[in-house]
N, C-alpha and C positions, 0 to 999 in steps of 0.2 A: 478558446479563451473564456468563451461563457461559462464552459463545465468549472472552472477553475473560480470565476467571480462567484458560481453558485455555492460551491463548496465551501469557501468564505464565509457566506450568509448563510450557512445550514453546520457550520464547526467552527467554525470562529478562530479561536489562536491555536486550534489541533491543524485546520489544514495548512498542507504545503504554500508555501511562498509559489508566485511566478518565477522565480528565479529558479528556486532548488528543481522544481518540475521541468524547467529547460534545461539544467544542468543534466538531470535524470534522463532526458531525452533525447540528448545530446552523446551521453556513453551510453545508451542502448546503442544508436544508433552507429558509434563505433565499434558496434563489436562486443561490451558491455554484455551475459549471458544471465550474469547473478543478481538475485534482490538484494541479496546481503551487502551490508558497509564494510570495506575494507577492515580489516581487524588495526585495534586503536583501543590504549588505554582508557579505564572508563567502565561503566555501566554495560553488561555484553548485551546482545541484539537479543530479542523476543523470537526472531523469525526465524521459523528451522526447515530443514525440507521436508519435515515431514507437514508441518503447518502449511508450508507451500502446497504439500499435494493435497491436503482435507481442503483449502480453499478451490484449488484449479476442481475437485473431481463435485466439492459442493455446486459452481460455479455452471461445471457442463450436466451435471444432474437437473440444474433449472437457469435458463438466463435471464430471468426477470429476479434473482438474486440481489438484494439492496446491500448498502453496507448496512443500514439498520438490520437487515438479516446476520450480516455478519457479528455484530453483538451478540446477537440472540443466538449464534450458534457456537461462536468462540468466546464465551464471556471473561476470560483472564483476560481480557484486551480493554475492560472498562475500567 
């Protein structure tokens, strides 16, 4: 729950609610496999699998990887 109060104070109205993060945690944990949002009229998702795999292989190339890294390396995401 810290990680979540910090995220607040370091993003402000970009991070996740406590909620939607239990909700997120809750279908991993049944079984939930996919990042993706159900498909649903609207604006389509940013995240693709190929995005998924440049972050997982960015990720295991260094694990001190920030998300401010992650700007700096995926920048269509600012």
């Amino acid at each position: 729950m810290r990680f979540i109060t910090r995220s607040v104070e370091v993003y402000g109205d970009n991070a996740m609610s406590d909620g939607m993060v239990r909700k997120w945690v809750r279908m991993f944990n049944e079984g939930r496999e996919s990042v993706h949002d159900e498909a649903r009229s609207g604006r389509p998702s940013l995240v693709s699998d190929d995005l998924v795999r440049k972050v997982n292989e960015r990720v295991r190339d260094d694990r001190r990887f920030t998300i401010s890294d992650l700007s700096l390396h995926f920048p269509r995401f600012q």
